[in-house]
C-alpha positions as protocol buffer text, in pm:
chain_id: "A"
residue {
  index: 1
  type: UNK
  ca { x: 3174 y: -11020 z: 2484 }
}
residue {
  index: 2
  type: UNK
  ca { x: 3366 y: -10768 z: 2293 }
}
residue {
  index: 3
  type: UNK
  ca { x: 3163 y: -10441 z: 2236 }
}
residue {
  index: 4
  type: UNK
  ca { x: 3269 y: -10358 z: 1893 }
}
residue {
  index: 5
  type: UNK
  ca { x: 3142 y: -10746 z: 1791 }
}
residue {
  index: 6
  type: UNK
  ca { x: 2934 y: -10614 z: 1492 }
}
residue {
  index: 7
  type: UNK
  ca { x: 2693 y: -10916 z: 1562 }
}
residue {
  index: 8
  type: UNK
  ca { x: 2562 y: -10756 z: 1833 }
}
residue {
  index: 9
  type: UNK
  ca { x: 2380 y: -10425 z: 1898 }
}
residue {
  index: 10
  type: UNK
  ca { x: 2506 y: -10260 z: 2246 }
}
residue {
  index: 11
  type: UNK
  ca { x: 2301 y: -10009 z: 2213 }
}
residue {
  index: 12
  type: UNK
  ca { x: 2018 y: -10072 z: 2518 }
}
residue {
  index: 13
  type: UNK
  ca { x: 1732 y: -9940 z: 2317 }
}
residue {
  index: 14
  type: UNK
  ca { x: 1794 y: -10252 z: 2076 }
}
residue {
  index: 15
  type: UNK
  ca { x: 1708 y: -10501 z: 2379 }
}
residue {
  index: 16
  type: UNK
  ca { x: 1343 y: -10451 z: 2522 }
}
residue {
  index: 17
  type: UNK
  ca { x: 1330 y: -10765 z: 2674 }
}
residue {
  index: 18
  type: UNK
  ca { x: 1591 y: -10664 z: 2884 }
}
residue {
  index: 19
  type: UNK
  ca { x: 1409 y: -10317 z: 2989 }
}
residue {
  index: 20
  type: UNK
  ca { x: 1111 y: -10542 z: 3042 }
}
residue {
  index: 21
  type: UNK
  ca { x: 1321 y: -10738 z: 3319 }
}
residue {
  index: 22
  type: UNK
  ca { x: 1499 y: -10461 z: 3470 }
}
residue {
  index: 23
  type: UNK
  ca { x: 1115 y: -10341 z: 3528 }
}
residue {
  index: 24
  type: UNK
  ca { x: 1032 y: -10651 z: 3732 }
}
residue {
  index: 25
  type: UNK
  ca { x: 1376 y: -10601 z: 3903 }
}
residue {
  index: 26
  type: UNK
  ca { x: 1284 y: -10240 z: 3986 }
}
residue {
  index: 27
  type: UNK
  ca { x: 969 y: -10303 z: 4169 }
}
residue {
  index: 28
  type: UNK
  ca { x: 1078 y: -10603 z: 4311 }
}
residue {
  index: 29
  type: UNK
  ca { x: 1427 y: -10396 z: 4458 }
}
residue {
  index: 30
  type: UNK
  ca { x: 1184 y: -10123 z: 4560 }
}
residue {
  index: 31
  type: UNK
  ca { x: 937 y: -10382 z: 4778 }
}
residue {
  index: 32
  type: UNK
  ca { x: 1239 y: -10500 z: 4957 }
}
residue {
  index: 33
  type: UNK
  ca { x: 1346 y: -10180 z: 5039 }
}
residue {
  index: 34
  type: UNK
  ca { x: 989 y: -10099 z: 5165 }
}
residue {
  index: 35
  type: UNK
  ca { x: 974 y: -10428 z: 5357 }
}
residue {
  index: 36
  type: UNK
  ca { x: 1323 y: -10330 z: 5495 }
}
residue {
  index: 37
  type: UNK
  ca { x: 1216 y: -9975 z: 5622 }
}
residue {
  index: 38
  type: UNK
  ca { x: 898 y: -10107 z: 5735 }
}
residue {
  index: 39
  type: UNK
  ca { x: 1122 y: -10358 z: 5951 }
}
residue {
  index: 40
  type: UNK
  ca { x: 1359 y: -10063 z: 6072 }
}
residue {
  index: 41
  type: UNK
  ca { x: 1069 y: -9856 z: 6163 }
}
residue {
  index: 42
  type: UNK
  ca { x: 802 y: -10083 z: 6328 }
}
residue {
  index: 43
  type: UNK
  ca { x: 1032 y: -10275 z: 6569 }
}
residue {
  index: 44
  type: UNK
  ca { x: 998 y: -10619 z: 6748 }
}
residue {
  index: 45
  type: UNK
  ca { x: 708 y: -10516 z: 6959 }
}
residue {
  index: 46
  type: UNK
  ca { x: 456 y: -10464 z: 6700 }
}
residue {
  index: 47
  type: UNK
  ca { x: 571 y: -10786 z: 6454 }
}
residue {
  index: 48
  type: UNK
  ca { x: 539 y: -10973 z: 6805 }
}
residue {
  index: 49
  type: UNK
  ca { x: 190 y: -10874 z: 6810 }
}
residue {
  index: 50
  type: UNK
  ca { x: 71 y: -10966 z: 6461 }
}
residue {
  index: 51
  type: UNK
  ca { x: 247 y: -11328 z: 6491 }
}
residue {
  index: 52
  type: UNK
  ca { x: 90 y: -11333 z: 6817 }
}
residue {
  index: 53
  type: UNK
  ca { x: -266 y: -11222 z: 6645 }
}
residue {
  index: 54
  type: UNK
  ca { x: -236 y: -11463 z: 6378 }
}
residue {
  index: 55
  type: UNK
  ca { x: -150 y: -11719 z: 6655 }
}
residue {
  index: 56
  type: UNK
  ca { x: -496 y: -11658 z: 6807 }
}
residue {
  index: 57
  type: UNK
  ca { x: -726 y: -11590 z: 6514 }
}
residue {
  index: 58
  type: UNK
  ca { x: -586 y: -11932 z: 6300 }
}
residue {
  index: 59
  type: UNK
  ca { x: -604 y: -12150 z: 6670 }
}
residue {
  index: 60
  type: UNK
  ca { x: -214 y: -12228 z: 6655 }
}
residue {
  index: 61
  type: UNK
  ca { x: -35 y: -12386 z: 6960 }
}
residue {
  index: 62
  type: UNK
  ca { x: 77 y: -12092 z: 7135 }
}
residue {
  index: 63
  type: UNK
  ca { x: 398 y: -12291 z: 7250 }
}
residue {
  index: 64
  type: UNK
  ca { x: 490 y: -12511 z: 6975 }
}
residue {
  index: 65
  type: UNK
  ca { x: 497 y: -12467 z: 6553 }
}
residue {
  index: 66
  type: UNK
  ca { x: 679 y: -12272 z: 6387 }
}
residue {
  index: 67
  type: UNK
  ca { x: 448 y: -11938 z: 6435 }
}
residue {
  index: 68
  type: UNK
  ca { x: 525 y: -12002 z: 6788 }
}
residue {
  index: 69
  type: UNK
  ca { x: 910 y: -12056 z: 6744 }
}
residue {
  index: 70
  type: UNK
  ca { x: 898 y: -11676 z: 6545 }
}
residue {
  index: 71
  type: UNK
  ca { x: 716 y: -11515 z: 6779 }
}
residue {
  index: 72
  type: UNK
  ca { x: 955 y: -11627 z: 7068 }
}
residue {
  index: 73
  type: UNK
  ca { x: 1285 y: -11527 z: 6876 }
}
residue {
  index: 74
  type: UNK
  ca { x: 1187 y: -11142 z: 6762 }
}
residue {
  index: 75
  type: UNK
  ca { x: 1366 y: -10910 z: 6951 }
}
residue {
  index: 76
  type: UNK
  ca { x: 1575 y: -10608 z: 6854 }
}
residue {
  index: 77
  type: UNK
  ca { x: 1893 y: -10794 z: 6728 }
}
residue {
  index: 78
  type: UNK
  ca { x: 1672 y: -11041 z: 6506 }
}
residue {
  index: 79
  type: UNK
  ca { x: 1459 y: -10745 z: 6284 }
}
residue {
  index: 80
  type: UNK
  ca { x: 1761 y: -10567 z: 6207 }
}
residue {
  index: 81
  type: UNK
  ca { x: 1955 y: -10889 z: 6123 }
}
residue {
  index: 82
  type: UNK
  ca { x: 1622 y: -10938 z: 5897 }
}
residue {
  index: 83
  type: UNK
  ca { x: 1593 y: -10571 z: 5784 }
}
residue {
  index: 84
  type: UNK
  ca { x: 1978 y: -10564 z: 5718 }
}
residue {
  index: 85
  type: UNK
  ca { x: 1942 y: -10953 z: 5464 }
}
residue {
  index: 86
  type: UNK
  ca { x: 1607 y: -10749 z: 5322 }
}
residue {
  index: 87
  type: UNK
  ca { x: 1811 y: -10432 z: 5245 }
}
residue {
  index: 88
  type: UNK
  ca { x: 2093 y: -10626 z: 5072 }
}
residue {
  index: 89
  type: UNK
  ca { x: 1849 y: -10819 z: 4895 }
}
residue {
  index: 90
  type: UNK
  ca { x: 1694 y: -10520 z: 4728 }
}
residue {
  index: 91
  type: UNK
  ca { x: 1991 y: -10341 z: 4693 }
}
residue {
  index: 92
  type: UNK
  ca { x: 2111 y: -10638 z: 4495 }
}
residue {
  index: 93
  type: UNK
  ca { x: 1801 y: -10635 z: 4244 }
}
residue {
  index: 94
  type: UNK
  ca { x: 1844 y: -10207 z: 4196 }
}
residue {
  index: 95
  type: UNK
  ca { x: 2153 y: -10306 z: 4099 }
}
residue {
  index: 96
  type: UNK
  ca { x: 2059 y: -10514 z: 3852 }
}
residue {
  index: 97
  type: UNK
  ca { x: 1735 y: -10345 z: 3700 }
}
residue {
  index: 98
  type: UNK
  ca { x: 2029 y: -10068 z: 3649 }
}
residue {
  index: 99
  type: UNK
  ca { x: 2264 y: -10312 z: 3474 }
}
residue {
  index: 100
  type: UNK
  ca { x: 1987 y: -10485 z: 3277 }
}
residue {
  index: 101
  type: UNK
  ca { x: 1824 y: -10145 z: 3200 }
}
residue {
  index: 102
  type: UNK
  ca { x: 2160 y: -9989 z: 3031 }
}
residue {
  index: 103
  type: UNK
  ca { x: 2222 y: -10385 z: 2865 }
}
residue {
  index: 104
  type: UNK
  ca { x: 2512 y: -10457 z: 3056 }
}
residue {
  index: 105
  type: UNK
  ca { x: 2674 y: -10830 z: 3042 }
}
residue {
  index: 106
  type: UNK
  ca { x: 2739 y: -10854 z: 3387 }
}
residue {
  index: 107
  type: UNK
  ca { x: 2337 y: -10801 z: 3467 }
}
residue {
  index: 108
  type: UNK
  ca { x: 2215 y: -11059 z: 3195 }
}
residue {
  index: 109
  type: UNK
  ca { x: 2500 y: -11295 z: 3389 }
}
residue {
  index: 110
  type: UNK
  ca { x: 2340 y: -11183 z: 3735 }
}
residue {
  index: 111
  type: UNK
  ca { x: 1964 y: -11235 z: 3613 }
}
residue {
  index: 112
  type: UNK
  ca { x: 1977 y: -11551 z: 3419 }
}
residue {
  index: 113
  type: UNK
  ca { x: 2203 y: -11699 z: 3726 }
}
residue {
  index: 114
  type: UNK
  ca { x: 1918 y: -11568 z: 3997 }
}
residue {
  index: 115
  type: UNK
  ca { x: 1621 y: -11679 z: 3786 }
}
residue {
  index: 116
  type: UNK
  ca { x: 1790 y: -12047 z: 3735 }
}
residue {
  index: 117
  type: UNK
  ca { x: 1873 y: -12087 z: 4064 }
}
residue {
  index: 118
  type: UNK
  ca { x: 1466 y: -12018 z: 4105 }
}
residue {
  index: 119
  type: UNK
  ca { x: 1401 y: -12312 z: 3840 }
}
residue {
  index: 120
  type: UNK
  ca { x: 1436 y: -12575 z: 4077 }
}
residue {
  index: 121
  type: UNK
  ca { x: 1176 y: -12456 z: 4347 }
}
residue {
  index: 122
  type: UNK
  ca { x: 971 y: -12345 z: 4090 }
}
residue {
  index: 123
  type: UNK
  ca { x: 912 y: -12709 z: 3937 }
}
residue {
  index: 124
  type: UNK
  ca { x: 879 y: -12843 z: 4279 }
}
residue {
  index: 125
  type: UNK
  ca { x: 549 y: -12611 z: 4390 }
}
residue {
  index: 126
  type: UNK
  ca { x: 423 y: -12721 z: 4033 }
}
residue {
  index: 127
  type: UNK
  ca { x: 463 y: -13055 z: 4095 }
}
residue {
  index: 128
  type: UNK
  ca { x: 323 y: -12998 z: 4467 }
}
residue {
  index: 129
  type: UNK
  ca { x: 65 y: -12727 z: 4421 }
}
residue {
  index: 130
  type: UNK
  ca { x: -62 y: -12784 z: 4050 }
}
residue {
  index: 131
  type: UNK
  ca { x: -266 y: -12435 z: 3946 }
}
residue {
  index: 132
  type: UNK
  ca { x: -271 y: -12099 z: 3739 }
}
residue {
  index: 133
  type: UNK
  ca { x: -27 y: -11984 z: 3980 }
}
residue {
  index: 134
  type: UNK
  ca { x: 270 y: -12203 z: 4027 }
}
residue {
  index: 135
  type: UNK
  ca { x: 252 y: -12241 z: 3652 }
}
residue {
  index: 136
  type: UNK
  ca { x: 248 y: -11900 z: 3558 }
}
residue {
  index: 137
  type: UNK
  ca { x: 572 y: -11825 z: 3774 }
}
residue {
  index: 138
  type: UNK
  ca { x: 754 y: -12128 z: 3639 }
}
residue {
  index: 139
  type: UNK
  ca { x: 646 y: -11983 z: 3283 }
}
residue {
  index: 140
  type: UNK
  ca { x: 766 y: -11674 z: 3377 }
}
residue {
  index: 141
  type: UNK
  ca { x: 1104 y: -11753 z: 3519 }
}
residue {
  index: 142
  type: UNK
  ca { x: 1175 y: -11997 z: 3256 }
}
residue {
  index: 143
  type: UNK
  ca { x: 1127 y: -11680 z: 2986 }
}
residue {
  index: 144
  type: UNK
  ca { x: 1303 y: -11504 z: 3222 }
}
residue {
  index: 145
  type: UNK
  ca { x: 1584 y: -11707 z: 3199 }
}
residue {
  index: 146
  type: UNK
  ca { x: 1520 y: -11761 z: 2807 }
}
residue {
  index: 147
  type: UNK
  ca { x: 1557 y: -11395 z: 2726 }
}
residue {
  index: 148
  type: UNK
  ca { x: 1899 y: -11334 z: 2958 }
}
residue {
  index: 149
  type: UNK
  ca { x: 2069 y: -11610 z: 2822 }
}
residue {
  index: 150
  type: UNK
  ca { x: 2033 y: -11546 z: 2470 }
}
residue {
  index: 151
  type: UNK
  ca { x: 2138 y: -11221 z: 2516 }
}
residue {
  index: 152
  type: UNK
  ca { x: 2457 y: -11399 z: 2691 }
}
residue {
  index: 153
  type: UNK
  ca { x: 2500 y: -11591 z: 2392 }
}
residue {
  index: 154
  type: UNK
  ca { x: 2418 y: -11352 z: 2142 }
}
residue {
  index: 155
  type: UNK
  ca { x: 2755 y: -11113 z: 2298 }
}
residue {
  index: 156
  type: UNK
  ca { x: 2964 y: -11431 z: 2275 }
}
residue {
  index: 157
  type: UNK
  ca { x: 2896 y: -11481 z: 1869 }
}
């Protein structure tokens, strides 16, 4: 991890695999931060509405499920406990789409740990929900993870 290791390039233009991650990290920060205004600004009563809507239009029990269970707990407290986890979350992926995009070691550690901890999960739809979909995100994650961790390796030689 030393920066004058002359096996490995600090420069951050030498690393577009990382830039290509701190992309997907960018948009995915900004989302959350959309989702976590859109909480802050639309309130309980509205959310109540829509799980109430779906509730109708899909034929749910209105009393028991778990659609019911979330329509029954929104209130005030809940969507900014919700918008506040959102807001952390996406502050915590700007963070690192910053680190990642200027090649930082901490980022790569961040990333590769976030996307790992995804792995898991990841098999399990696959193995559940076999399609295009589940595979490409498991194909994804696993380059993902891949690409950080050779760069982790690659500061260590």
């Amino acid at each position: 991890m030393n920066p004058a290791d002359p096996h490995y390039n600090a420069d951050p233009k030498a690393h577009p695999g990382l830039h290509v991650i701190a992309m997907v990290e960018l948009v995915k920060g900004l989302l959350a931060l959309s989702a976590a205004s859109g909480l802050e600004l639309l309130g309980p009563a509205p959310l109540q509405r829509w799980i109430e809507e779906l509730i109708r239009r899909f034929h749910l029990d209105p009393e028991h499920g778990s659609m019911a269970w979330l329509a029954h707990s929104i209130s005030p407290g809940s969507v900014h406990l919700a918008a506040g986890i959102v807001f952390a979350y996406a502050a915590l992926h700007l963070f690192e789409a910053w680190g990642l995009w200027k090649a930082k070691a901490w980022a790569s550690w961040l990333g590769c740990v976030g996307a790992a901890l995804y792995l898991p999960f990841d098999i399990f739809a696959m193995v559940r929900h076999p399609g295009w979909l589940a595979s490409a995100v498991l194909i994804i994650n696993v380059i993902v993870v891949w690409v950080l961790a050779r760069d982790i390796l690659k500061r260590r030689h």
